[in-house]
N, C-alpha and C positions, 0 to 999 in steps of 0.2 A: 368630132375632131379625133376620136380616138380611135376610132372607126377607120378612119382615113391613115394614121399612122399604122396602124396592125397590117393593112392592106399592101402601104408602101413595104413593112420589113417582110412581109410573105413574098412581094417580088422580088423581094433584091436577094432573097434565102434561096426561092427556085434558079435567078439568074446565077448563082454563085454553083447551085449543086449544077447546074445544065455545064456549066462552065469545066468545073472540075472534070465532068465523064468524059468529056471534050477530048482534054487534056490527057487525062489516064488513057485516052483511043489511043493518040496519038505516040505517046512513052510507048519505044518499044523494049519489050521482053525479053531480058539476057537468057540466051537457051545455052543447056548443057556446053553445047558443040562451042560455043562462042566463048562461052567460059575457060572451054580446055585450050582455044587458039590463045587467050590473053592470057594463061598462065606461063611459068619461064620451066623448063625442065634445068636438070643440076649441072649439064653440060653446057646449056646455052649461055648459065651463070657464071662458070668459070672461065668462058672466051670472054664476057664482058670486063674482065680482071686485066685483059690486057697481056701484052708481048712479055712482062714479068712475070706472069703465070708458068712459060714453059720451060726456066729454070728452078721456079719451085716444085712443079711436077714431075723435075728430074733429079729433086734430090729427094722427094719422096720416094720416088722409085728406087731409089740407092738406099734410103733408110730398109726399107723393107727387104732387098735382097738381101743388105748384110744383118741384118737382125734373124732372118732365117735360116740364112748359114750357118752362123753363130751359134744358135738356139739347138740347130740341130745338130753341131760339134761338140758343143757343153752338156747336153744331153747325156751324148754318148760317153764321154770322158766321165762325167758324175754318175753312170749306172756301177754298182756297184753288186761284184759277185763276193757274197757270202762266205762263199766256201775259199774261197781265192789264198787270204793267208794260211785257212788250213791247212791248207793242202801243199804249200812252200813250208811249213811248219814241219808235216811229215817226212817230206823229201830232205830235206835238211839236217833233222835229226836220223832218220834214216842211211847219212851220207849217200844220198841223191842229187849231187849237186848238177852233172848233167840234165839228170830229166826236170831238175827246178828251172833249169835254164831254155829247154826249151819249151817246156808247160809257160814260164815267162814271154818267151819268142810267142807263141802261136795266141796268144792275150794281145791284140794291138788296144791296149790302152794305155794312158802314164803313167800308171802306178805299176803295171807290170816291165815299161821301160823304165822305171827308177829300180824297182828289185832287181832287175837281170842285170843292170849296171852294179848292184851293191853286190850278187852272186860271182860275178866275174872281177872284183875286189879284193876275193875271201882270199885270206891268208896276210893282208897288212891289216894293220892297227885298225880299229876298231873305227878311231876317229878317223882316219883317210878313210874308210868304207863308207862313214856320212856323211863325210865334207864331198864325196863323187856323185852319191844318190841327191844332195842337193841342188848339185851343178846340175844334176840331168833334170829333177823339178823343177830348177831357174829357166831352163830351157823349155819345159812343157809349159809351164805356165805362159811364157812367151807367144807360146803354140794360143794357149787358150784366150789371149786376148787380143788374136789379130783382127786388125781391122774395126776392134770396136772403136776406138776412138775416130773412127768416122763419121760412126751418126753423133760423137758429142761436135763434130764440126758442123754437121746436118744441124744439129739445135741453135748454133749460135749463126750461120749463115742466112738461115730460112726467114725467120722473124725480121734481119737488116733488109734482105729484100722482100718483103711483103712494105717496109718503109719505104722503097724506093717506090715503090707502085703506088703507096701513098702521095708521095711528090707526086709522083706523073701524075695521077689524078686531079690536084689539083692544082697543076699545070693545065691542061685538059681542061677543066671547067672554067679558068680564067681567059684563056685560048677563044674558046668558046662564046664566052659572055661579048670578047671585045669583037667577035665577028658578028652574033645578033643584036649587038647595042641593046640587051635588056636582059633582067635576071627573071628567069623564069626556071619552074621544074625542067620543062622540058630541052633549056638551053642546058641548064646544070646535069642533068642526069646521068649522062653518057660519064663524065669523071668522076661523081661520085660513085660509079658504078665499081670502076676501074679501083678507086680509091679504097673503099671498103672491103671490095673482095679480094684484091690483092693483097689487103693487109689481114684478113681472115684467112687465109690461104698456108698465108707464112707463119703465123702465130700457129696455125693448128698442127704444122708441120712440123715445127720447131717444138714446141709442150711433147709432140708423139714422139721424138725422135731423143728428146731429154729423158721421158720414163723409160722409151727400150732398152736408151745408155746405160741405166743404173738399175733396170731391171737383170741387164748381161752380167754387169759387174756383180750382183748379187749372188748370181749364177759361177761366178767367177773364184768367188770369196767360198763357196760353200764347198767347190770343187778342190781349193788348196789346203780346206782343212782335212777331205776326206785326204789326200795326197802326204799331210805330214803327218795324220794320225797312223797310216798303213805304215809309212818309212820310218816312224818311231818301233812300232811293234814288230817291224823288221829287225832291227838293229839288237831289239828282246829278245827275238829266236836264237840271232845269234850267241846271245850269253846263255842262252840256256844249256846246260848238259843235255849232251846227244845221249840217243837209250844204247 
């Protein structure tokens, strides 16, 4: 009797292994190549985002021109030469007021347009001389923050449309379901596609375009205090006794 059972489980053990190699023949082999067909590249991902994609990728493009504009105007306004007051210091006391004036002129920066404005002042009140250098700092500073509040428009518009793409999306999947009569991945996938990456889209666009804002602005803040420290130590020369 036991004999007879060992017998049966040894067949039904080889029927199962015969069964399985069968099986494993049959399963084909995902190769390399096949692999790389079924994966998505980053552009294929971002048309699946849908017709709201190419106003977010048009105000990325606009973050990014005006942010390297910018970067590279503030830049230049924020380098600061060393020798610069000294050397208005000497002309000054020297009674050099021309050659201060145009050593200021051939300086295209703001601080040398605030000086030449306070040099061509000299001879009223002390206070009229600052209350003009400031008017012409109100007006640089102007200079230095054009345009930024673009990208803070870029932050707050990018993220609402990435929401709308949201809608559409699941507009789209619902669209969908009632024309296959069934939920399925493959009914739904097409609007969650749209759904997701257009709302990734917008968010990532709008977070970049919110640190450039205040990354400028930082840039912005640091350049007005170089701007009122020089127009202070200006205003010092002038009380100073000439040699």
């Amino acid at each position: 009797m036991i004999n007879a059972i060992l017998l049966q489980v040894n067949q039904a053990a080889t029927m199962v292994s015969d069964t399985t190699a069968r099986v494993a023949q049959q399963i084909p082999v995902a190769t390399p190549a096949k692999l790389l067909v079924d994966e998505f590249s980053l552009l294929d991902l971002l048309i699946k985002g849908g017709p709201i994609m190419i106003p977010v990728a048009f105000l990325s493009l606009i973050a990014v021109y005006v942010f390297v504009e910018r970067y590279i105007v503030l830049r230049k306004a924020s380098r600061e030469d060393v020798n610069f007051m000294n050397n208005i210091r000497d002309f000054m006391h020297n009674g050099r007021v021309d050659s201060a004036l145009t050593f200021c002129h051939n300086n295209n920066t703001p601080i040398a347009r605030m000086i030449e404005k306070g040099i061509k002042r000299l001879g009223q009140p002390l206070k009229e001389i600052g209350e003009s250098i400031e008017i012409v700092g109100k007006f640089e500073v102007y200079k230095l923050e054009k345009n930024i509040v673009i990208l803070g428009i870029v932050a707050g518009i990018a993220p609402m449309l990435g929401f709308i793409g949201t809608i559409i999306g699941v507009i789209k999947i619902f669209h969908d379901i009632s024309l296959a009569g069934d939920v399925s991945i493959a009914t739904v996938s097409s609007g969650l596609y749209t759904k997701m990456v257009s709302s990734a889209a917008g968010l990532i666009v709008g977070i970049c375009a919110f640190v450039l804002y205040h990354w400028l602005n930082i840039m912005v803040e640091k350049t007005v205090h170089k701007l009122e420290r020089n127009a202070m130590e200006f205003l010092d020369v002038l009380q100073e006794p000439s040699k």
